[in-house]
C-alpha positions in Angstrom: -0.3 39.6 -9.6 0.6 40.6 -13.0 4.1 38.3 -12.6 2.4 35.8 -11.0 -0.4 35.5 -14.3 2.7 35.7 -16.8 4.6 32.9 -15.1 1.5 30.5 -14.9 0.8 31.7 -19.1 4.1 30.3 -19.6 4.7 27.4 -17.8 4.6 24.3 -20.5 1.7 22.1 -19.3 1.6 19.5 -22.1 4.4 18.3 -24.9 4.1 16.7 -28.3 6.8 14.1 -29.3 8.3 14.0 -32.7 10.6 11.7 -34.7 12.3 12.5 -37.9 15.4 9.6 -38.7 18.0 12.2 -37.6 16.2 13.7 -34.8 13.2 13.9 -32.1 11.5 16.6 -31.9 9.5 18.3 -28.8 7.0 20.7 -28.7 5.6 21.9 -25.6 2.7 24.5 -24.8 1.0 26.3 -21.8 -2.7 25.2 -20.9 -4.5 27.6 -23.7 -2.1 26.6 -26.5 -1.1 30.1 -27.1 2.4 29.5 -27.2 5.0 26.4 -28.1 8.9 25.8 -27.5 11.0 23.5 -29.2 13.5 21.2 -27.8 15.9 19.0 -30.6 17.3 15.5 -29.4 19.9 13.8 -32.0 19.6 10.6 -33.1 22.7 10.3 -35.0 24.6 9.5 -32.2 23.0 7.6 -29.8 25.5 6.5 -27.1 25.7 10.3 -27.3 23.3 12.5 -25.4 22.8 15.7 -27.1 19.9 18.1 -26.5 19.2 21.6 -27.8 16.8 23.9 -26.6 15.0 26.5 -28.8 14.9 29.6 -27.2 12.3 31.1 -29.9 8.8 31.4 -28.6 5.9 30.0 -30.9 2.5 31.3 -31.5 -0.5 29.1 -31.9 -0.1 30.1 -35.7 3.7 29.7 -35.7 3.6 26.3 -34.3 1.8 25.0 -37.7 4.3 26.6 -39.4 6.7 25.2 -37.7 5.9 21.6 -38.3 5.6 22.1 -41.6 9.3 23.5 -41.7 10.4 20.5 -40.1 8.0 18.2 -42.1 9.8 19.5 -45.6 13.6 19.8 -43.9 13.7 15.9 -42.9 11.5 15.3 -46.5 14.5 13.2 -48.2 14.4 10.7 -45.1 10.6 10.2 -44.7 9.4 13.6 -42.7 8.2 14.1 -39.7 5.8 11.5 -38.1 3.5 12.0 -34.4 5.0 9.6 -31.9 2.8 10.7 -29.0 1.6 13.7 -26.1 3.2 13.0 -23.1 3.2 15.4 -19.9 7.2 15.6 -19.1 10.5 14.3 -19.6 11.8 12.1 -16.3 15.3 11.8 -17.7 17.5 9.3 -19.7 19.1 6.2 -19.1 21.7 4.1 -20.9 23.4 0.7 -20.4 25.1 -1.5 -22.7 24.1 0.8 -26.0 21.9 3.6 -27.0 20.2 6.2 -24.9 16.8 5.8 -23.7 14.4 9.0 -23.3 11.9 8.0 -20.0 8.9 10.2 -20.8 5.3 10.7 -18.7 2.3 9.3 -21.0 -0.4 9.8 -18.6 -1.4 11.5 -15.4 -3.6 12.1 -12.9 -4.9 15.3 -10.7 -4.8 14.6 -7.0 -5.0 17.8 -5.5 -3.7 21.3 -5.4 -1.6 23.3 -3.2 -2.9 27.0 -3.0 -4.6 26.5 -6.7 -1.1 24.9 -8.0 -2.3 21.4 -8.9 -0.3 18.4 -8.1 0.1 15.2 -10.4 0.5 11.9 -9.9 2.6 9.4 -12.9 0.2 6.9 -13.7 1.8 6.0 -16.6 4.9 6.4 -18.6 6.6 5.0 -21.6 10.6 4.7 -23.0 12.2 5.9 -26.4 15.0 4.6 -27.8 17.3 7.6 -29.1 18.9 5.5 -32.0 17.3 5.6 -35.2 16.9 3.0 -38.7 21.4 3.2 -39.6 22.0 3.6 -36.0 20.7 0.6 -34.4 22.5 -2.0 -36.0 25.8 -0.7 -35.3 25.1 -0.9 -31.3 25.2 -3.7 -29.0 22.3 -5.9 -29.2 23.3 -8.4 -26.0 21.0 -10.5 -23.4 22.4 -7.9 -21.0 20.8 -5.0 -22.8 17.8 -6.9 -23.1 17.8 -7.8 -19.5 18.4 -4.4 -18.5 15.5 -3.2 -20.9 13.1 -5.5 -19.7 13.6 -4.8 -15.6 13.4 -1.0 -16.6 10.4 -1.7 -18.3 9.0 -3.5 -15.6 10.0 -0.9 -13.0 8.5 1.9 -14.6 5.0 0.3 -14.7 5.1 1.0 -10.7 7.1 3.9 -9.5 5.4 6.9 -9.0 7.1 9.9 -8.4 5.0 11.6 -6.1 1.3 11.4 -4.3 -1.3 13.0 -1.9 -3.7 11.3 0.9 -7.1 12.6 1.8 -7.5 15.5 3.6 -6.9 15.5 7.4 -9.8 18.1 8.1 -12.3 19.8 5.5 -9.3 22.5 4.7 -6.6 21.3 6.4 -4.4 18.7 3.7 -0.7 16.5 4.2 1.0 15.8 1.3 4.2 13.5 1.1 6.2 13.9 -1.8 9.7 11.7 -2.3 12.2 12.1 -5.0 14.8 9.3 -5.3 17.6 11.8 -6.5 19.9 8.3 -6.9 18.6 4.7 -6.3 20.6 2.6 -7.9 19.0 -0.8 -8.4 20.8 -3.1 -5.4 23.8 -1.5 -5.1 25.5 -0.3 -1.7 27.4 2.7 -1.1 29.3 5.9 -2.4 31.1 6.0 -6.1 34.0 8.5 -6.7 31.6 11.7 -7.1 30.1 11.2 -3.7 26.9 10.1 -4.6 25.3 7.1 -2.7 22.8 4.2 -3.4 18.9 5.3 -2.6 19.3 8.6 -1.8 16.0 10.1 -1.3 14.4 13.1 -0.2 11.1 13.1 1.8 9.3 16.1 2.2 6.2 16.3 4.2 3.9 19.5 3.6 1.2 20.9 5.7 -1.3 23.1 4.9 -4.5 25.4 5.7 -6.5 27.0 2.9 -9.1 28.9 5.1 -10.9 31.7 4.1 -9.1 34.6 5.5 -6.3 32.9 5.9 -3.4 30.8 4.2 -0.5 28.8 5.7 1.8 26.2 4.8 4.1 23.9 6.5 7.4 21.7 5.4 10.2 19.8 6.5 12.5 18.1 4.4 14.3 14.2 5.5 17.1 12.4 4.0 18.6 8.5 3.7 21.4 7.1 1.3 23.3 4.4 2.4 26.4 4.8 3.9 28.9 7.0 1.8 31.8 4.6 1.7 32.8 2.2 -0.9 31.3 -1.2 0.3 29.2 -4.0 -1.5 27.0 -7.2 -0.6 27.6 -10.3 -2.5 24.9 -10.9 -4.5 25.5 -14.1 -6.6 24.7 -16.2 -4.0 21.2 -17.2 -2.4 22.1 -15.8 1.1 19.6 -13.9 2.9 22.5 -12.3 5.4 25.6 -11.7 2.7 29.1 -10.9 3.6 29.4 -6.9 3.7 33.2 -6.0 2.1 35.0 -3.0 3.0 36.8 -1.9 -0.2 40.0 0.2 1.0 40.5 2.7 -1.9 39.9 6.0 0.0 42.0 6.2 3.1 41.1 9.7 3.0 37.6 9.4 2.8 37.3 11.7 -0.3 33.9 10.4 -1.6 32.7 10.5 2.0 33.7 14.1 2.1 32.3 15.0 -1.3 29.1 14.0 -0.3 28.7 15.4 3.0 29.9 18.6 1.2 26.7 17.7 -1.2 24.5 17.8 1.3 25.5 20.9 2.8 25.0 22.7 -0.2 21.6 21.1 -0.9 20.6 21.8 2.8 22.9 23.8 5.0 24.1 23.1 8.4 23.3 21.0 10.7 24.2 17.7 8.6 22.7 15.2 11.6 23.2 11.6 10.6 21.6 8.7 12.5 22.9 5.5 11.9 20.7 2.6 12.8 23.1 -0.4 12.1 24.5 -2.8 14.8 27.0 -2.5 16.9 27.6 -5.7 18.2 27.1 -9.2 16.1 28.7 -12.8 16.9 29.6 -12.2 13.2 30.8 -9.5 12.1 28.9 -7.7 8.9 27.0 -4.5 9.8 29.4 -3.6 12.6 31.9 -3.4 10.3 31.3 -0.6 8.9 29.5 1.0 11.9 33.5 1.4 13.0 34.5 2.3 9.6 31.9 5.0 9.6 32.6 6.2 12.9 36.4 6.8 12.1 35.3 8.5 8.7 33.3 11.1 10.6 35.7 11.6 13.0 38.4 12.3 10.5 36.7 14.6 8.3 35.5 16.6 11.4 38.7 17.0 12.1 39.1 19.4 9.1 35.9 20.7 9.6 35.6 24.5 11.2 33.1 23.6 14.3 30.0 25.5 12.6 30.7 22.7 9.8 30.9 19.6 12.1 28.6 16.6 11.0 26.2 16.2 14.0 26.8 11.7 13.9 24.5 9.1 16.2 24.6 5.3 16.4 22.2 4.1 17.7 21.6 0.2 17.1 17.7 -0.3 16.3 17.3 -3.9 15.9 18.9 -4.3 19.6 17.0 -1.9 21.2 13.5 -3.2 19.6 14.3 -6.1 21.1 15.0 -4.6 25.0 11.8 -4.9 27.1 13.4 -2.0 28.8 13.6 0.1 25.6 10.6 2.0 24.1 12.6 2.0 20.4 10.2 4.3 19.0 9.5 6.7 21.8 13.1 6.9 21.6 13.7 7.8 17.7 10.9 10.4 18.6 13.0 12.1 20.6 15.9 11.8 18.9 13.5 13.4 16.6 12.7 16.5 18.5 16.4 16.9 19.1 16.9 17.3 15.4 14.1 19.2 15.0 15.8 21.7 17.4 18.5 22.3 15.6 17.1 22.1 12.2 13.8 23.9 12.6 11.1 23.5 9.6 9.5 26.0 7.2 6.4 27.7 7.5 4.9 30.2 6.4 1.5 32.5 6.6 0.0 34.4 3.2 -1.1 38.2 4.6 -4.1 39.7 3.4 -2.8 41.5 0.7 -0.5 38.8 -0.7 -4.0 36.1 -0.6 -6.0 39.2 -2.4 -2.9 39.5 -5.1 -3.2 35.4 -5.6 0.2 34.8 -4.9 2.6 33.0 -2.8 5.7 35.2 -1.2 8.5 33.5 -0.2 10.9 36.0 -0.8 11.0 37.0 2.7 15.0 37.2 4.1 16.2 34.9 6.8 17.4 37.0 9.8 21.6 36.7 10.5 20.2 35.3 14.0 17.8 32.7 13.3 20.8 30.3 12.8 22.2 30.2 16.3 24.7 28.4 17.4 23.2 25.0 19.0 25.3 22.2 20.9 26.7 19.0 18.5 24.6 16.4 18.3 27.3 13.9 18.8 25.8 11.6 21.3 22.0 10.8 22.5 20.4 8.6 24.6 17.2 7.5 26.3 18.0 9.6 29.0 19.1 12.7 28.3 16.9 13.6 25.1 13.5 15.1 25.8 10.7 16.3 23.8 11.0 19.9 22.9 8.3 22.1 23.7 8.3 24.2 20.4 9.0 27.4 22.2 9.4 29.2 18.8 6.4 28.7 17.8 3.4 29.8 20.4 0.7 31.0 18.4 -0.2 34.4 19.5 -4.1 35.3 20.6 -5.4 37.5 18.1 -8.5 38.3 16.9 -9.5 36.6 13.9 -10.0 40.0 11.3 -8.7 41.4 8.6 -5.9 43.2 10.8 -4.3 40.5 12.2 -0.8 40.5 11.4 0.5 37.6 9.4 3.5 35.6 12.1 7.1 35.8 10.8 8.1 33.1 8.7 10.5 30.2 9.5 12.7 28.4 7.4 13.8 24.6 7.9 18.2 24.9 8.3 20.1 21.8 7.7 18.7 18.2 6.9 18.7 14.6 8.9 19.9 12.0 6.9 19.4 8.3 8.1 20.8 4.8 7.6 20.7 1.2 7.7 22.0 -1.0 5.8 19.7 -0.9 2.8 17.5 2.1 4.0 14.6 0.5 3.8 13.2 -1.3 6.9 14.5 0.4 9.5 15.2 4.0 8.2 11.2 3.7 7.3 10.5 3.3 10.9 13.3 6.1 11.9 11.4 8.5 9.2 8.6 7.8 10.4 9.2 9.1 14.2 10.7 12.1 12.5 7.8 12.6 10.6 5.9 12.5 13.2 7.3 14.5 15.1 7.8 17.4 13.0 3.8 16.7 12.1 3.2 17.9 15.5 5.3 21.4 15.4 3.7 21.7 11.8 0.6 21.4 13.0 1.0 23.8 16.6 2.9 26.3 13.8 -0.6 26.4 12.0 -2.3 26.8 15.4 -4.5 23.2 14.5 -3.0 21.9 17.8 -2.4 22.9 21.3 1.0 21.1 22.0 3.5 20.0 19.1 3.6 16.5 20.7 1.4 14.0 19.4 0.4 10.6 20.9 1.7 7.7 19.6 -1.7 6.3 19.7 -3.7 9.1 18.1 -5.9 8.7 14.4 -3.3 11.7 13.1 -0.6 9.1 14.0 -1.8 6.6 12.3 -3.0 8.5 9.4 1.0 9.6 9.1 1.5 5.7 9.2 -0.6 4.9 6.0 1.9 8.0 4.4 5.3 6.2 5.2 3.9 2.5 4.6 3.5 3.6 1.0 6.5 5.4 0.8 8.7 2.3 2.2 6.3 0.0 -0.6 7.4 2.5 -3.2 11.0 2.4 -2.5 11.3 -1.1 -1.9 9.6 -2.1 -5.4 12.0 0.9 -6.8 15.4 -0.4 -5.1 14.5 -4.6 -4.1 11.7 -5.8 -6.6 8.7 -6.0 -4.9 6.8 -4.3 -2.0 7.2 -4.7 1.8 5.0 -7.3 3.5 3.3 -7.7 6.9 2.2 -4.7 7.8 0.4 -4.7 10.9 0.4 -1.1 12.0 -2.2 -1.9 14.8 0.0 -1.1 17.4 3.6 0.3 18.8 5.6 -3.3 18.8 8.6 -2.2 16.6 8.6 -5.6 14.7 5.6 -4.8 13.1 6.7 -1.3 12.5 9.9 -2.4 10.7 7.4 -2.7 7.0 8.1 -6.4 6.9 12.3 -7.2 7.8 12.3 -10.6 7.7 10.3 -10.8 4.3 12.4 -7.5 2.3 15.8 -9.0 3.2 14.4 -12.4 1.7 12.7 -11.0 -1.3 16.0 -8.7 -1.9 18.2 -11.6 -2.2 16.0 -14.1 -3.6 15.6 -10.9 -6.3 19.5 -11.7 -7.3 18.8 -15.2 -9.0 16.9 -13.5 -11.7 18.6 -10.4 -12.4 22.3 -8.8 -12.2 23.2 -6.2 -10.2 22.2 -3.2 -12.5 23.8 0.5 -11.8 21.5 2.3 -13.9 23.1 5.7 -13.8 20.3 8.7 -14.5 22.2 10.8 -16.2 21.6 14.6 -14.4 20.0 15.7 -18.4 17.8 18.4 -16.6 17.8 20.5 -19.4 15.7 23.8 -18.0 13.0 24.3 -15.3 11.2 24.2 -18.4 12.0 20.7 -19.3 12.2 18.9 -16.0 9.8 17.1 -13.8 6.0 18.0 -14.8 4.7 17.3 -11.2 
C-alpha cells in the first residue's frame, strides 16, 4: 500500500507552461503541489524538435526558486512570462515549417475506475515552437495556413477518450479509443509499416461491490489495408479509382506491420476483411486479391505458431442477401475470435481490496496459450457461438473466504478492414464488441450465458458506445460526423452509421482541403509526460 501511495504522490496531475525567447518551459506537479519537474523545449530551432527532461525533483519551496532562476537567466531577452495551465501534452505536429506543441487546456471528470479517475479533453489549444528571430526565417505559405486552420478546426472536436452511464448501480462500461495513426484521408501503409486510421478500441467492464472487485477488457483493432494504395482525391467522385502502387513486390511494409502488431499484441493476428469481392468495375476487389496474395506470401515465411489468421468476407453483398443474417454472422465470426484470443479479467482478493491496490502482476501459465486451429476460412455454416467454457463461474458462498478466480489475459488482437474503416468496420466492431460484452459480463458472473440477444437494452446500450466512436472517427479522419442513424432495429443498412452519406461527405470534403499527412511525431517523452487521461 505504501507503493501504491508513493506512485499516486508522484504522478504529475497538472502542468504550467512557460515561454522565454529561446525556450518553453514546463512545470508539472502532483495533486498537493508538493513537488514539480521540469521539462525544456527549444525554440531556437523550430523545424527541430528537441526536448529535455529534468530529472531533479522540486519542492513546493524549490519551485519559486526555480522560476526565479529562470526569470533572471532569460533576463537580457525579456524573462520569463505565464503562457497557461494545461493538463497534458498530446504530442507535436509539423507541416510546411515550425513545430507545433498540441497541449490539453481543459478537462472534465467522468468517472473512475477502482478510485483512478478518468478524464475526458474538452478542450485543448496549439503552440507554435518558433520564437520572435525564428519565425520569419520559416515558410509562411497558404498551405501552412491551410494546414493550421483544419488542425485547428479538428482539435475543437476530437476527444480522446469517454465513459457512458452506468449499466447497473455498481456495474460500469467504458470505451476508450486511441487513434495511434489517422492520417487525415489518406489510404494505406508507408515504408515503416504504419497504416492510415489505425485505432485501438478497448472496451472495459467492471464491478465495484462491496466485498468484491472485478474488471474486464478486450482490446480491437482497424487500419486500412497495409499496402501502398491511394484514392484520387482531386476530383468530385463519390466512388474514386483505387491504384495499386507496385513498389513492394515483397511486401515489406505489409510485413513490418503485421510484425507491429504482434509485438503490440501477440499471437493470433486475425484479420477480417470486409471489402468486395466481386464488382462490374473493378476498385475494392482489387486489392481484396492483392491482399490475399500478400498474406499468403508472408505466411509462407511465417513458422505456423506465427501465421496471420486472414477472412474475406464481403459485407455489403451479404447485407444485401435475404438469405444472409450479416450481423448474426460477424457475431459469430466474433466468438470464433474470441476463442482464440480470449480477453482479460481479473478479480481483486480480499487482501489486495483492503491494501487499496490493483495486482496485475500475476504470471500467465506456459499453457494458457494452446495451440488453436487457423482461422483461415469462416462461414455461416460452420462457425457457432462459443459457449465460454473457460469461464463458468463457480457457486460459492459470498464471504470473506471465497477465493478470488484465476485471472485471464486477452492473447492476440482482431484487426478489421474496409476500405476507409469507417462504415462497415463500425458495424464489424460492433458484433465483436458485443460479443465479447457477453463473456465479460458471464466472467463477472452479471449473466447466465455469454450470448446476448441482438435485441436486448444491453445491446443497444453497446450501440450508443460504437455510434459515437464511428462519429468520432469520422469527424477525426473525413470532416464531419456520420448521419442516419437509425439503430431501431437489425437491418444492416441502418447499422452501416450512414454509407451513403460518409462516402459523399468524404469526397465532397476534397474540394476544400488537400490531402494532408499530418505525421504525429512518436515525441512521448516519459510516462510522465504523455497522455493525462
Amino acid at each position: 500500500m505504501a507503493a501504491a501511495e508513493a506512485v499516486a504522490e508522484s504522478c504529475l496531475q497538472s502542468f504550467e507552461l512557460y515561454e522565454a525567447e529561446s525556450k518553453f518551459y514546463i512545470l508539472g506537479t502532483n495533486i498537493d503541489k508538493t513537488l514539480w519537474r521540469l521539462l525544456k523545449i527549444d525554440r531556437m530551432e523550430p523545424s527541430e524538435l528537441n526536448v529535455d527532461e529534468d530529472s531533479t525533483v522540486y519542492s513546493q519551496n524549490e519551485y519559486h526558486d526555480l522560476l526565479k532562476a529562470l526569470d533572471e537567466d532569460h533576463k537580457s531577452t525579456g524573462g520569463v512570462k505565464f503562457v497557461t495551465n494545461c493538463f497534458g501534452i498530446v504530442g507535436f505536429v509539423k507541416f510546411l515549417g515550425p513545430y507545433y506543441m498540441l497541449i490539453i487546456t481543459e478537462q472534465r471528470k467522468i468517472g473512475d475506475i477502482f478510485g483512478h479517475p478518468v478524464y475526458q479533453v474538452t478542450k485543448s489549444a496549439m503552440v507554435e515552437l518558433s520564437n520572435s528571430k525564428t519565425r520569419p526565417m520559416l515558410i509562411n505559405s497558404k498551405d501552412e495556413n491551410r494546414h493550421l486552420f483544419l488542425l485547428s478546426a479538428k482539435m475543437k472536436w476530437v476527444h480522446l477518450q469517454w465513459r457512458q452511464d452506468a449499466m447497473a448501480d455498481q456495474l460500469s462500461l467504458y470505451k476508450i479509443m486511441q487513434a495511434l495513426h489517422a492520417w487525415y484521408l489518406k489510404r494505406g501503409v508507408n515504408d515503416e509499416g504504419k497504416v492510415a486510421n489505425d485505432v485501438e478500441t478497448e472496451q472495459i467492464v467492471y464491478e465495484d461491490m462491496l466485498g468484491q472487485r472485478q474488471i474486464s477488457s478486450v482490446v480491437q483493432n482497424r487500419g486500412s489495408i497495409p499496402l501502398f494504395w491511394s484514392q484520387e482525391t482531386s476530383k468530385l467522385n463519390i466512388k474514386p479509382d483505387i491504384i495499386l502502387h507496385e513498389k513492394d513486390n515483397n511486401y515489406e511494409a505489409t510485413r513490418l506491420h503485421f510484425e507491429n502488431l504482434r509485438c503490440r499484441y501477440g499471437n493470433p493476428i486475425i484479420i477480417l476483411n470486409l471489402i468486395k469481392t466481386r464488382e462490374k468495375r473493378p476498385r475494392e476487389s482489387i486489392l481484396r486479391r492483392e491482399f490475399d496474395r500478400a498474406i499468403k506470401i508472408i505466411n509462407n515465411d511465417l513458422p505456423g505458431e506465427n501465421h496471420l489468421r486472414f477472412l474475406h468476407w464481403d459485407l455489403h453483398k451479404n447485407s444485401q442477401s435475404k438469405s444472409t443474417n450479416a450481423l448474426q454472422v460477424l457475431l459469430k465470426v466474433a466468438f470464433e475470435a474470441l476463442n482464440l484470443t480470449e480477453f482479460f479479467y481479473c478479480q481483486l482478493s480480499q487482501g489486495q481490496r483492503a491494501e487499496g491496490s490493483l495486482n496485475l502482476g500475476t504470471p500467465l501459465n506456459d499453457n494458457s496459450c494452446a495451440t488453436v486451429g487457423y482461422l483461415d476460412d469462416i462461414s455461416q455454416e460452420d462457425t457457432c457461438c462459443s459457449s465460454d467454457p473457460g469461464n463458468g463461474v463457480a457457486e460459492a458462498e459470498a464471504n470473506e473466504c471465497t477465493p478470488a478466480k484465476p485471472p485471464k489475459f486477452q492473447k492476440g488482437v482482431l484487426r478489421t478492414n474496409c476500405i476507409d474503416c469507417l462504415d462497415r468496420t463500425n458495424v464489424a466492431q460492433y458484433a465483436y464488441g458485443l460479443a465479447a460484452l457477453g463473456h465479460q459480463l458471464h466472467a463477472l458472473g452479471s449473466v447466465e450465458s455469454p450470448e446476448l440477444d441482438l435485441d436486448s437494452p444491453l445491446a443497444r446500450h453497446l450501440m450508443h458506445f460504437y455510434e459515437r466512436m464511428g462519429d468520432t472517427l469520422a469527424l477525426q479522419y473525413g470532416g464531419s460526423a456520420a448521419h442516419n442513424k437509425d439503430t431501431s432495429n437489425r437491418n444492416l443498412d441502418n447499422l452501416h452509421f450512414g454509407n451513403q452519406y460518409l462516402e459523399r461527405r468524404m469526397y465532397l470534403t476534397t474540394m476544400q482541403v488537400i490531402v494532408l499527412n499530418m505525421l504525429l511525431k512518436s515525441a512521448l517523452l516519459s510516462k510522465l509526460w504523455g497522455y493525462l487521461l
